[in-house]
N, C-alpha and C positions, 0 to 999 in steps of 0.2 A: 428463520435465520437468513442473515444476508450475507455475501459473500465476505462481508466486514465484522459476521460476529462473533466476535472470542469470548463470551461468557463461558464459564469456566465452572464445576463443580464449588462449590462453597465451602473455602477451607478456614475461614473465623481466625485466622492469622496470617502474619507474613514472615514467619519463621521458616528460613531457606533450608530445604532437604540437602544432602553431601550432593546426590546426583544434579540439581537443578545449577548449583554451583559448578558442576564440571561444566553443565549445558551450556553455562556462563560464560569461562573462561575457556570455550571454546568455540562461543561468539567470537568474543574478541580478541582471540588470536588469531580468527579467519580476518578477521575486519582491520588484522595487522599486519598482513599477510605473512604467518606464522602457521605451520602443523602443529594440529597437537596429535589428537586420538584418530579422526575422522572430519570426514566435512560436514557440517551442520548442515540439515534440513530443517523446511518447514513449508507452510503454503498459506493460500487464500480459500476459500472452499464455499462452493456457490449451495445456498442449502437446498435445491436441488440435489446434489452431487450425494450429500450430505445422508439426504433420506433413501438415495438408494445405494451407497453403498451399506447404510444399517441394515437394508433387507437382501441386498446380495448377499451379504457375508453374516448373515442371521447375528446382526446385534444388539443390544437392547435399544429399546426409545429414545434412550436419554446421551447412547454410545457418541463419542465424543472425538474426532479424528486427533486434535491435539492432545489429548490422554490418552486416546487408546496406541499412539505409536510412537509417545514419547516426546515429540517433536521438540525443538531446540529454539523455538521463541516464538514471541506472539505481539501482534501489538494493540493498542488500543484507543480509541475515542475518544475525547471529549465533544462536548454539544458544541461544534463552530459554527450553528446558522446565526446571520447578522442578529436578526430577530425572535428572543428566545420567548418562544410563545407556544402550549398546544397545536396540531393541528386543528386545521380548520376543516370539517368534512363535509363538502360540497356535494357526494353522490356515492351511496355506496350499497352493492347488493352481491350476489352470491358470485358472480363474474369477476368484479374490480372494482376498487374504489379512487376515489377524484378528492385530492386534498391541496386545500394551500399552507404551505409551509413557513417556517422563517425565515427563508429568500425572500419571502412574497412572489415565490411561482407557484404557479399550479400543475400540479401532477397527475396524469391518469396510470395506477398501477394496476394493469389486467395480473391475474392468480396464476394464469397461461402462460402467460411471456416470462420474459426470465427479467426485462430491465421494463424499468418506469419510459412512461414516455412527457417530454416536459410539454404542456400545451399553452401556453403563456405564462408571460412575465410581468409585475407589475412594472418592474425599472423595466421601459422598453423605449426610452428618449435619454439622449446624454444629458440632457438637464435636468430629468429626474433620479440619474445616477449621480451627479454633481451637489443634490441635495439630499440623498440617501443617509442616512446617520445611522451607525452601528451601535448597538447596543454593548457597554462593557463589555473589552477584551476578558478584561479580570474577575465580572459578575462571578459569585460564587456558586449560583446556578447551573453554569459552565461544568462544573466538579463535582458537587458534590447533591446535586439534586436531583431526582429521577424526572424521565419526562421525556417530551418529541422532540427530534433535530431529526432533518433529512438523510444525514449522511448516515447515521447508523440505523436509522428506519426503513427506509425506503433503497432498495435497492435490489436484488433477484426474487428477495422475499418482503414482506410488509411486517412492520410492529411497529406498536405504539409502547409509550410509556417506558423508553431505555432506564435499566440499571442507571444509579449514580457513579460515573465516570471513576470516582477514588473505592466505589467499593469496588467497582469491576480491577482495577490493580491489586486492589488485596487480597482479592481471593486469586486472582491467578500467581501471583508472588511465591507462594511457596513451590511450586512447581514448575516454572518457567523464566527466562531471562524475559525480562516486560521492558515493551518500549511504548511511550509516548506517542503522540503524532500534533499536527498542524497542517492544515491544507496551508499553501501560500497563493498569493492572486490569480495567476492562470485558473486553478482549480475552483475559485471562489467566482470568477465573472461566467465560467461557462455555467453555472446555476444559476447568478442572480441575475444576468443578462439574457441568457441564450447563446451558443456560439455564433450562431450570425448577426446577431447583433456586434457581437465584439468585434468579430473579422470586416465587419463594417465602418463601425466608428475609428478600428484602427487604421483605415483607409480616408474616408472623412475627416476625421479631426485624432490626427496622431499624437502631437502635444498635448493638444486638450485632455484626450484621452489617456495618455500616458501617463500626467500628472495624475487621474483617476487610477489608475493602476500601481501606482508608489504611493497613493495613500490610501489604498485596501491593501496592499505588500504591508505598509508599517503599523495597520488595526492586527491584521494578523503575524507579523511578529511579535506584537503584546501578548496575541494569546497566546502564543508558543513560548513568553517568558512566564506567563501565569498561569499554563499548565506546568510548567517544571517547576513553577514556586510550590501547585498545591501536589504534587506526587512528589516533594524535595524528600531522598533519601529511599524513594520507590521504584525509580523508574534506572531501568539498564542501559538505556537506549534511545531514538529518537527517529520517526518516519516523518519527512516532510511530503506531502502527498503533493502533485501540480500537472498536470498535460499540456505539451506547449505540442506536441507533434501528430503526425498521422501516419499512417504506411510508408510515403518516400521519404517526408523531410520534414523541418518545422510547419507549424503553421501560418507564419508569418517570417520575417525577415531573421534573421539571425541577429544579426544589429540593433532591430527595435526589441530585442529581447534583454538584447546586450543594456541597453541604457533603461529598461523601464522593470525589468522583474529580475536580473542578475541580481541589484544592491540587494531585497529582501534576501533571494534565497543566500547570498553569502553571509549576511548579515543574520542568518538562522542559525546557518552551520558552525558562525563562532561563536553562539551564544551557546548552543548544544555543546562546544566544545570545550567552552570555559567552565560548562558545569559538567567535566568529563561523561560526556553522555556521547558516542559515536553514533552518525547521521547518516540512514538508510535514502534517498530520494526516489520518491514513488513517480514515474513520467513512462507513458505510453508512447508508441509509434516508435522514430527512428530520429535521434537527437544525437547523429553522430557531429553533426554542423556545430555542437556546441559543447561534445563533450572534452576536450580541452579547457573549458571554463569550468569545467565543475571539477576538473581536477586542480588546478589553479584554483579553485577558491574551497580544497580542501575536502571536499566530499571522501568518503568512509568509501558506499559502495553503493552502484549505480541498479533500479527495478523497474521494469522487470526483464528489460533486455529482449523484445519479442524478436522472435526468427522473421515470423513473418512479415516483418515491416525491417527485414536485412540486419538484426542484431545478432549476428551469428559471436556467438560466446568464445569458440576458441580463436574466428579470426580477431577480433576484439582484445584479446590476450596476450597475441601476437602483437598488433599492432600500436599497443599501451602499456604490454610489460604489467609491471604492478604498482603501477602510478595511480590506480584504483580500482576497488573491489568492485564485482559483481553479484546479484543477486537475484537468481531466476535463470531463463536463458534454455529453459528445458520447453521443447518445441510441442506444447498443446495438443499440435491438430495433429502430431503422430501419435501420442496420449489416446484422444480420439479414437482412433483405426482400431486399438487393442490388440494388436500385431505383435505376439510377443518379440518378433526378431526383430522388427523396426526398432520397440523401444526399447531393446535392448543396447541395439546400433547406437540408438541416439542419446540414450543414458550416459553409456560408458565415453561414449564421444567429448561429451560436453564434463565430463570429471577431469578430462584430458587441463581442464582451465584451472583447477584446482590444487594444480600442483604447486607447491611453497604458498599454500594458502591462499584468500585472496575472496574464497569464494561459498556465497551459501547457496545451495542447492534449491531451486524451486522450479515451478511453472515460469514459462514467461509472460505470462500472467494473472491468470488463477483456476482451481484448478474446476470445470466446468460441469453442467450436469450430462454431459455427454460420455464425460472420462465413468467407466465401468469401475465399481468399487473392487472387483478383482486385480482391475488394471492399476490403481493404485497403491493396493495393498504390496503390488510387484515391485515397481518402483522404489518403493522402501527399501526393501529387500536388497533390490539391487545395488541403492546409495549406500544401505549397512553395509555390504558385501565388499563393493569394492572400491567404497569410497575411504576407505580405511587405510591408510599412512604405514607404511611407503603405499604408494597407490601401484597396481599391479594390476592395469587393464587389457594386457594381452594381443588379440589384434586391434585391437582398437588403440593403443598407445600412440598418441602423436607426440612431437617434439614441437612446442609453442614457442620456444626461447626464439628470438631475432637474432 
C-alpha cells in the first residue's frame, strides 16, 4: 500500500447506505462552513503505518483503517502519468527495485525507506520539455483500465498493476463520500523534470518556461474535465493535488505563481464547481504568501496546513475567519511522541478551528509509519468525543473570532 491507497473491500454496487449519506452531508456542510453532527475525519495512511497498527491492535490482514473507523471520505486516482505505458524494470532484487515510468524518470524504490528516490530524468533540457507531448488527457486508459502509473504505485510502498480508477469509485461508493482528484503543473514538473531543474529554468528562462507550465496546467485541466466526465454521477467531491512550497515560504516568487499556475488551478476549481463537486487543494509547506488567492478564486478548503512549516490551524482561523476551510492541520510529530497528554493538548487545541464548521480533521499531512496504531486509534476517540456539536473542549477552549 501507498500512502495514496484507498482500495476499498468490493462492494459490486454503488448503492448508498443511510450512514454514508449522513458522512455526505456532513462533508459538505463542514466545506460550508455549517455544523451538523460532528467534525468529519479522515486521513492519508503510509502502509507502513498501516501494517503495524493491524498487529498493534491484533487485526486481520486485510483490516482496513477507512472501514474499520468509519472515516468520513476518501479519495481517489486516476493514471495521470504523461505516458501511459507499463513499467519499465531496470533492476530489481530482494532490497529495491529501479523502474522507469510514464514521466520518463527513473526511480530507485528501496523496501526500507519509506519514499522513492528519483535518479534521473529523461526531460532534463528545456528543449526537450518544449517537445515533450502528452499522451490523451481523455485516453480511456486513464479510467477505466488497470495498469502502472507512478502516482499510485510508487510511493512509501511499490505495486504494479493498479485497479481500474472507475472500478476503484464503485466499490468505495457505497460506503464513503468519494472524491476525485488531478495533480495540476507544480505537482507534474517536480516528477517529470526534477525540482532542480524547474527551480532552474525558472530562473534561466522564465517566460520560456512559464509558457511550458500553462501548457502542462491546460493537459492537465483536460484530465480533470475527463475524470469528471468518466466518474459523472460518482464522484462527491474533488482533490486537486500541487506543491509550490517548503517550510518558510513559496518556492519561487509569489508573482511567477501569480501569472503562470494561478489560471489552471482557478480554472480547476470552476470546473469542479460547475459540476457541483466542492475542491479540497492538496499543497505542502507554508503557502501563507498566496493563500488570499485561493480564497479569491474560490477554494472549498485548504491540505494539509503543516505546523511545522508555520500553518498553525487556529492562528489561520483567526486571521481568515471563514473565508475558507481547512483540512488537516493536526501536528504529526506530536502524533509521533505518543504522549497521550500532548495529543490530547494538541487534538482538542486545534477542534478549537472547528467551530461553525469550516473544518475536516486530519494529519497535517499523513498519517506516518512512526504514529503507534494505539496512538491512532486515540485520536479517533478523541475527534468522536469531542469533536461533537456544540463542541465542549474545556481547558482547552479558545475564542478564534477577530
Amino acid at each position: 500500500m501507498s500512502m495514496f491507497d484507498t482500495t476499498g473491500k468490493a462492494a459490486g454496487t454503488t448503492a448508498r447506505k443511510e450512514n454514508t449519506l449522513r458522512k455526505l452531508d456532513r462533508m459538505n456542510k463542514a466545506l460550508h462552513h455549517q455544523e451538523l453532527d460532528r467534525v468529519p475525519i479522515s486521513d492519508w495512511f503510509w502502509g507502513g503505518f498501516i501494517k503495524r497498527w493491524r498487529t498493534e491492535l491484533g487485526l486481520p490482514a486485510d483490516a482496513n483503517p477507512y472501514y474499520h473507523y468509519d472515516l468520513d471520505w476518501i479519495v481517489t486516482i486516476p493514471n495521470m502519468d504523461p505516458h501511459i505505458k507499463p513499467f519499465e524494470t531496470i533492476r530489481e532484487d530482494a532490497e529495491e527495485v529501479v523502474i522507469k515510468t510514464g514521466f520518463e524518470t527513473t526511480l530507485r524504490k528501496r523496501f526500507d525507506f519509506p519514499m522513492p528516490e528519483q535518479v534521473s530524468w529523461e526531460t532534463d533540457t528545456i528543449e526537450k520539455l518544449e517537445a515533450f507531448e502528452f499522451d490523451d488527457p481523455a485516453d480511456p486508459r486513464r479510467f477505466f483500465s488497470g495498469g502502472d502509473n507512478q502516482i499510485a504505485g510508487v510511493g512509501d510502498g511499490f505495486s504494479r498493476n493498479s485497479p481500474p480508477w472507475i472500478e476503484t469509485v464503485k466499490s468505495l461508493r457505497p460506503d464513503f463520500p468519494v472524491y476525485g482528484s488531478m495533480m495540476e503543473a507544480s505537482e507534474c514538473v517536480t516528477r517529470l523534470l526534477g525540482q532542480m531543474n524547474m527551480l532552474m529554468w525558472m530562473g534561466e528562462y522564465p517566460e520560456r518556461f512559464g509558457k511550458q507550465i500553462l501548457r502542462i496546467g491546460e493537459h492537465y485541466y483536460k484530465s480533470a474535465e475527463a475524470t469528471i466526465k468518466a466518474g459523472e454521477g460518482l464522484l462527491d467531491g474533488f482533490v486537486v493535488w500541487g506543491d509550490v512550497a517548503y517550510r518558510k515560504s513559496l518556492l519561487f516568487s509569489p508573482d511567477y505563481w501569480r501569472e503562470y499556475f494561478k489560471p489552471t488551478v482557478k480554472a480547476m476549481i470552476a470546473l469542479c464547481h460547475k459540476n457541483n463537486l466542492p475542491v479540497i487543494y492538496h499543497g505542502c509547506g507554508n503557502v501563507e504568501s498566496i493563500l488570499e488567492d485561493y480564497i479569491e478564486i474560490g477554494l472549498d478548503s485548504y491540505n494539509p496546513m503543516e505546523t511545522k512549516a508555520g500553518m498553525d490551524l487556529c492562528e489561520y482561523r483567526k486571521k481568515y475567519g471563514h473565508r475558507i476551510g481547512f483540512c488537516g492541520g493536526s501536528d504529526m510529530q506530536v502524533w509521533e511522541t505518543g504522549d497521550r497528554a500532548a495529543i490530547k493538548r494538541e487534538v482538542l487545541r486545534k477542534l478549537n478551528a472547528a467551530k461553525g464548521g469550516g473544518v475536516i480533521f486530519q494529519s497535517d499531512h499523513s498519517v506516518s509509519s512512526n504514529v503507534s496504531g494505539q496512538t491512532y486509534d486515540y485520536i479517533v476517540k478523541l475527534v468522536r468525543e469531542y469533536g461533537t456539536y456544540p463542541l465542549n473542549l474545556g481547558e482547552f477552549d479558545e475564542n478564534l473570532t477577530t
